[in-house]
C-alpha positions in Angstrom: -12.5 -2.7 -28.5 -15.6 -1.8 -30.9 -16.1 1.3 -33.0 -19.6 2.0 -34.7 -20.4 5.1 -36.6 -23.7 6.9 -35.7 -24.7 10.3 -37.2 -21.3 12.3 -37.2 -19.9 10.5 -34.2 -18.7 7.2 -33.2 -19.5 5.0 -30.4 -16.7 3.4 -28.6 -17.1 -0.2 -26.8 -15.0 -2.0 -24.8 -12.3 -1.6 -22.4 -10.4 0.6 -24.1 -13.2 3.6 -24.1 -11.3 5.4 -21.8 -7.9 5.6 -23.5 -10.4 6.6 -26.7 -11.4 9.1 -24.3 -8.1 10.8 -24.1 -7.2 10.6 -27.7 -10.8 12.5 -27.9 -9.4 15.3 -25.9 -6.1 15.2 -28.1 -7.9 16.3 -31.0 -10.6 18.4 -29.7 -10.4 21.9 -27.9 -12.6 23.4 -25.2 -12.6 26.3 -23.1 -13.9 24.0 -20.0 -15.4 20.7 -19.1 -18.5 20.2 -16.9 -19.0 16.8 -15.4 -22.8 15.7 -14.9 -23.7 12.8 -12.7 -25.5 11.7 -9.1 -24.7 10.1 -6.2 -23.8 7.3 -7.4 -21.6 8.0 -10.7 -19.9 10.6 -8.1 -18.7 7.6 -5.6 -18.2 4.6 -8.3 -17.4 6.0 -11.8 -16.2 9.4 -11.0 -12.5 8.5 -9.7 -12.0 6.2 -12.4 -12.7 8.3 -15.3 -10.3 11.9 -13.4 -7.4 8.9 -12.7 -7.8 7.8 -16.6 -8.6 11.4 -18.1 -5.5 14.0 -17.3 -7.6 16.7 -19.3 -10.5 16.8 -16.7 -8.7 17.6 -13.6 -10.1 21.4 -13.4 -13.5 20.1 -14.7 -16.2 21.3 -12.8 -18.5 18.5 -11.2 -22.4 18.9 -10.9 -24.7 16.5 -9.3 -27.9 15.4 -8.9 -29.8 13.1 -7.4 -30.4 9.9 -9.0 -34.0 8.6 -10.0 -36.4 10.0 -13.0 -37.3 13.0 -10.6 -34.3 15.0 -11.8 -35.1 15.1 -14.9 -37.9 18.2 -13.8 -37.3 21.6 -15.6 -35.8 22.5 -12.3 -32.9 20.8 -12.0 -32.3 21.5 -15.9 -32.8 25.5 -14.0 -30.5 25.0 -11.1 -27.8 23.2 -14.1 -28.0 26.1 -16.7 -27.7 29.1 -13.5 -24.3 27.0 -12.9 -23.3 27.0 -16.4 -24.0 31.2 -16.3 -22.0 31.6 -13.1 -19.3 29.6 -13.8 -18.6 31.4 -17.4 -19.3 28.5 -19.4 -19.2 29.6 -22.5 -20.3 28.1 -26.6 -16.8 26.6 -26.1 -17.5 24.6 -23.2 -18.3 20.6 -23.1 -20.5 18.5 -20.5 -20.0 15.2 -19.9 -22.4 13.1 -18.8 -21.1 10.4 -16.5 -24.3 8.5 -15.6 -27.5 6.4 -16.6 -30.7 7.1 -18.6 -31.3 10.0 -16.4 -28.2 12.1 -16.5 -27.5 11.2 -20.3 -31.8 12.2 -21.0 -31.0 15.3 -19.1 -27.1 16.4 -19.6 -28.1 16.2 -23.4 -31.0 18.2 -23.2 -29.5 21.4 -21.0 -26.2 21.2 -23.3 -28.4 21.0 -25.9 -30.2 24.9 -25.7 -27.5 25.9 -23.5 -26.6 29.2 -25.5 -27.9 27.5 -28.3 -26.5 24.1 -28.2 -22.8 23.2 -26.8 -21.2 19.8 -27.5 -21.1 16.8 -25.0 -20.3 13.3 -25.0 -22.0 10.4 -23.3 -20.3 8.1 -21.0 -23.0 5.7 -19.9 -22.7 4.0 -16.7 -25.8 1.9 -16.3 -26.9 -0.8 -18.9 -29.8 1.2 -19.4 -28.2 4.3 -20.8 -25.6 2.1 -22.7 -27.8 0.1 -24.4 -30.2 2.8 -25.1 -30.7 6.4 -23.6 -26.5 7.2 -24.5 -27.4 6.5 -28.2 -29.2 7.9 -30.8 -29.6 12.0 -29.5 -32.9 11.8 -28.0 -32.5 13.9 -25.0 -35.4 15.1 -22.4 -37.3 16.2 -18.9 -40.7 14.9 -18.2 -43.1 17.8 -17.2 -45.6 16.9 -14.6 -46.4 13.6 -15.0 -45.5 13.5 -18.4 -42.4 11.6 -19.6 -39.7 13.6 -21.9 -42.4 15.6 -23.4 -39.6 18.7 -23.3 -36.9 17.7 -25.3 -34.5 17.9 -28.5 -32.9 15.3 -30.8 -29.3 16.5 -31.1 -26.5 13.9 -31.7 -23.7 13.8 -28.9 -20.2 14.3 -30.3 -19.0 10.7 -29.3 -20.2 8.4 -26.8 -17.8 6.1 -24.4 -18.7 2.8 -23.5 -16.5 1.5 -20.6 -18.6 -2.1 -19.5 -16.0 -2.2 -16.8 -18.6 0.5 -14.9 -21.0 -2.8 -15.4 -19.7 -4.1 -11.7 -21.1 -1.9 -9.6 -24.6 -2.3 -10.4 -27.1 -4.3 -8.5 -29.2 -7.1 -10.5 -31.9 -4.6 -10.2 -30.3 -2.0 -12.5 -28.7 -4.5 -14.8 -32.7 -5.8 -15.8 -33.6 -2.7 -16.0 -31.5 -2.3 -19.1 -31.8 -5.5 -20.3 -35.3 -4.9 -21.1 -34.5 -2.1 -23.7 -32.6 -5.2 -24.9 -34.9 -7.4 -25.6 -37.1 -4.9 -26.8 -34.4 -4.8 -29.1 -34.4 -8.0 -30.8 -38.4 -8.2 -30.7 -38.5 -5.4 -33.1 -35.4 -6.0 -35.7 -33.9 -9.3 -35.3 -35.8 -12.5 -34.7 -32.7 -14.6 -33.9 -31.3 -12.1 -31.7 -34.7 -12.7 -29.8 -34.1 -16.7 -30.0 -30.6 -16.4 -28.2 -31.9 -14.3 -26.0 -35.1 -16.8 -24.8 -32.8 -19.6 -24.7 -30.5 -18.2 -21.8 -31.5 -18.5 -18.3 -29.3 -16.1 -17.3 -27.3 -13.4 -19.6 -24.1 -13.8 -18.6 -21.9 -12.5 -21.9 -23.4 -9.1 -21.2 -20.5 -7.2 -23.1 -21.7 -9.1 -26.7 -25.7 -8.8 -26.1 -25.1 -4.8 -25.1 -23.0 -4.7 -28.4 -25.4 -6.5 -30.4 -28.4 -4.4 -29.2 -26.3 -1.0 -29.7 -25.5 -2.1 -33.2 -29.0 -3.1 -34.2 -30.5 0.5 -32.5 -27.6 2.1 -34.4 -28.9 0.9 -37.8 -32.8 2.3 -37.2 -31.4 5.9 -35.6 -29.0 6.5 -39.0 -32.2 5.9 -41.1 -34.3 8.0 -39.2 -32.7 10.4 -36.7 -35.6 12.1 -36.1 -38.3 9.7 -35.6 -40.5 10.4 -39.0 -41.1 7.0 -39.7 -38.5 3.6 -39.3 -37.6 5.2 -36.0 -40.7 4.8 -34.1 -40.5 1.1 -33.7 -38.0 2.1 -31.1 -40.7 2.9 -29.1 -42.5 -0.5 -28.9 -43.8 -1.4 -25.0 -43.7 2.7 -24.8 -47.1 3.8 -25.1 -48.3 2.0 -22.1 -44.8 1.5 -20.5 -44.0 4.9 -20.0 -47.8 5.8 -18.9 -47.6 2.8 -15.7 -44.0 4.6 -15.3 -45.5 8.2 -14.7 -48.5 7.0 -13.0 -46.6 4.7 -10.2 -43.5 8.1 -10.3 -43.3 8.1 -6.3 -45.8 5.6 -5.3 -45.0 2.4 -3.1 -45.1 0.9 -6.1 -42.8 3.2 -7.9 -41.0 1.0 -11.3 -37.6 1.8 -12.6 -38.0 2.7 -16.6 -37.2 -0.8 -18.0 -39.6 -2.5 -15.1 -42.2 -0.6 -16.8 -41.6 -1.0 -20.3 -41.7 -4.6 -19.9 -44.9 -4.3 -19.1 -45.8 -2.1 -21.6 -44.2 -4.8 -24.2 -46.3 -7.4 -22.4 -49.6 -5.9 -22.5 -48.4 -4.1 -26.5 -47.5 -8.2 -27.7 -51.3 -9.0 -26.8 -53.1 -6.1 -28.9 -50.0 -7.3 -31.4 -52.1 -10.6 -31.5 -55.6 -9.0 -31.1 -54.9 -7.5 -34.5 -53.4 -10.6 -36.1 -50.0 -9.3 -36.2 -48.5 -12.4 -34.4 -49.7 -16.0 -33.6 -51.1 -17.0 -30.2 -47.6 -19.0 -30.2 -45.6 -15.9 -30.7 -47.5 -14.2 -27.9 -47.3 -17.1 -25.5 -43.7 -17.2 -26.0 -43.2 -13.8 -25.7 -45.1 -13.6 -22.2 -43.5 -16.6 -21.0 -39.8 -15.3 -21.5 -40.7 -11.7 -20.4 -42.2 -13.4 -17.0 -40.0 -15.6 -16.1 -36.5 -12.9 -16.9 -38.2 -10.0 -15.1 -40.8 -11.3 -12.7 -43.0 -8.2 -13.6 -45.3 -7.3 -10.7 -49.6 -6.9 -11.4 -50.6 -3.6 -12.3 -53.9 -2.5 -9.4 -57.3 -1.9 -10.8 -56.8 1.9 -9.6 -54.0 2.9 -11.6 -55.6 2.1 -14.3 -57.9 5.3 -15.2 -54.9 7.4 -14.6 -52.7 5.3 -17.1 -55.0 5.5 -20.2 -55.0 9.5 -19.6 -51.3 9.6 -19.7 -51.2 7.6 -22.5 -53.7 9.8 -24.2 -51.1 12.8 -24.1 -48.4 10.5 -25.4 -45.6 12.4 -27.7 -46.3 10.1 -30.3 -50.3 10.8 -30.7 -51.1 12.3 -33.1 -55.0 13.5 -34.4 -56.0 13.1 -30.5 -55.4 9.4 -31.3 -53.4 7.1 -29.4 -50.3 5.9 -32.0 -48.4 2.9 -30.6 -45.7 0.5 -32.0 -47.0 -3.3 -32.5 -44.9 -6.1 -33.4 -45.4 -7.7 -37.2 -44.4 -11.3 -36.2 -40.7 -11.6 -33.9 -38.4 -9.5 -35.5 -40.8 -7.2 -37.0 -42.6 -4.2 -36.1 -45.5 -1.8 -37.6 -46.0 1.7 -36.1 -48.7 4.5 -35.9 -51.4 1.8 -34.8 -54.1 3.2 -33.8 -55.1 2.0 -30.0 -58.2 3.3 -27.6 -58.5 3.5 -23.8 -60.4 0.8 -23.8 -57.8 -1.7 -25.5 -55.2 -0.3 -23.2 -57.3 -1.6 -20.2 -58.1 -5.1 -21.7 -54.5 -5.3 -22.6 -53.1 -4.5 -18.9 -56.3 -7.1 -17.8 -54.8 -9.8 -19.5 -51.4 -9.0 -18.5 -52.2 -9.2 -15.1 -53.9 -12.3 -15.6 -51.0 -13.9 -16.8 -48.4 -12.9 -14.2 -50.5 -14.3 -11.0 -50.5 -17.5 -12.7 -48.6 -19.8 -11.7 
């Protein structure tokens, strides 16, 4: 069992998260508890954490469908009208029993809900554990627009129970291992080194730790993204566009599918600007291919992901900002990028992942 400290609340890893849980609701008193997940949480994760937590057995459960489409202004509609008929008043908690989604989304209704009533995070994907769970960023996307309506507000602890970890298909366990490695390409060079030299990540438990604890340390210096915190966003810029553009498409990419583009095609204008060595970038490509096995991004999509970059949260002047890396292990933000070197960047990515 792990405890880190965040911004007034702790983060608790490990097997015993659960009976953390309980000593939670020991000390703590609400009016009511509202339990936020989808169709998936509701089968796999929701029995265990009622059998474990006595004080939820009158919660109230809402749920959603899975996927980045409930987190619309809709659903966070259809979630507050609940709220209002059920009497849930500035005493009332939610409890977020999901991935990216339902953490993104739980935090932001609680988080104007009257004003702003407490929840906690209990992460059930890799995804939200090693990133969305942490760090109070919480969202919707409008249109086509990624969490362009949102709030940073800090949770008031988060619960990490890896046991979860089992149900989830390889799929979903990439998906968050990207945000990992993202992790160590920005703030720790060895980190990155470990993680290159393993064919397949199989002490999941330590890396998610390790990653938690090195986001962890940017969010305290910088909870709300004025300067340090931005590197966070590396592989964003043009990870989150390909993400909204391919949003219910054939070729529709879970969030850390696209951001490993995005890091991809980000690590090549890295080395256009002589931030990092053609070595670095080779090495960088070659360990991002062969984990993920991105698929090529089609000549079409590509007008419509240089406009969504171009309303990007982080622009700022009508410029494009975006997050390069300074050498593995290192990162410089507010670069300024065009349309143009977003299209040359996805060009060579492509034309490194149909070779053989």
């Amino acid at each position: 069992m792990k405890t880190l400290k965040s911004i007034g609340y702790s983060i608790e890893l490990g097997s015993d998260a659960l009976t953390q849980l309980n000593q939670f609701f020991k000390k703590e008193t609400y009016s009511s508890y509202f339990i936020i997940c989808d169709e998936n949480t509701l089968t796999h994760c929701l029995p265990t954490l009622l059998s474990s937590c006595k004080a939820l057995k009158d919660a109230e459960v809402i749920e959603i469908e899975s996927g980045e489409a409930s987190k619309d202004i809709e659903i966070a509609t259809h979630i507050w009208q609940t709220l209002i008929e059920l009497k849930a008043d500035k005493q009332a908690l939610i409890i977020n029993l999901g991935g990216g989604v339902v953490s993104d989304l739980g935090g932001f209704v609680a988080s104007v809900y009257k004003r702003g009533i407490d929840f906690i995070n209990i992460p059930t994907s890799l995804l939200a554990m090693a990133d969305a769970s942490v760090g109070g960023k919480t969202g919707i996307d409008l249109g086509t627009v990624k969490n362009v309506i949102g709030t940073i507000t800090q949770p008031k602890c988060v619960f990490i129970n890896f046991d979860f970890l089992h149900s989830l298909p390889e799929r979903h366990v990439n998906n968050g291992l990207a945000e990992v490695y993202k992790m160590a390409l920005i703030s720790d060079a060895n980190f990155w080194k470990k993680l290159s030299t393993q064919k397949n990540i199989t002490n999941l438990e330590s890396v998610i730790t390790k990653s938690i604890s090195l986001k962890n340390t940017i969010v305290k210096k910088d909870p709300f993204e004025k300067n340090s915190r931005k590197a966070l966003n590396f592989g964003h810029t043009i990870g989150h566009a390909i993400e909204s553009v391919l949003l219910g498409t054939k070729n529709e990419l879970l969030h850390g599918e696209a951001i490993v583009i995005g890091m991809m095609a980000e690590a090549w204008l890295s080395y256009q600007k002589k931030l990092v060595t053609k070595t670095a970038l080779h090495d960088i490509i070659s360990v991002l291919k062969a984990t993920f096995n991105p698929q090529t991004i089609l000549p079409s999509y590509m007008d419509a992901i240089t406009t969504i970059a171009l309303n990007d949260k982080k622009n700022s002047k009508n410029e494009i900002r975006c997050v390069l890396l300074n050498g593995v292990g290192d990162y410089k933000i507010d670069v300024v990028i065009t349309p143009a070197q977003i299209k040359k960047a996805l060009e060579y990515y492509n034309s490194r992942i149909i070779e053989n």
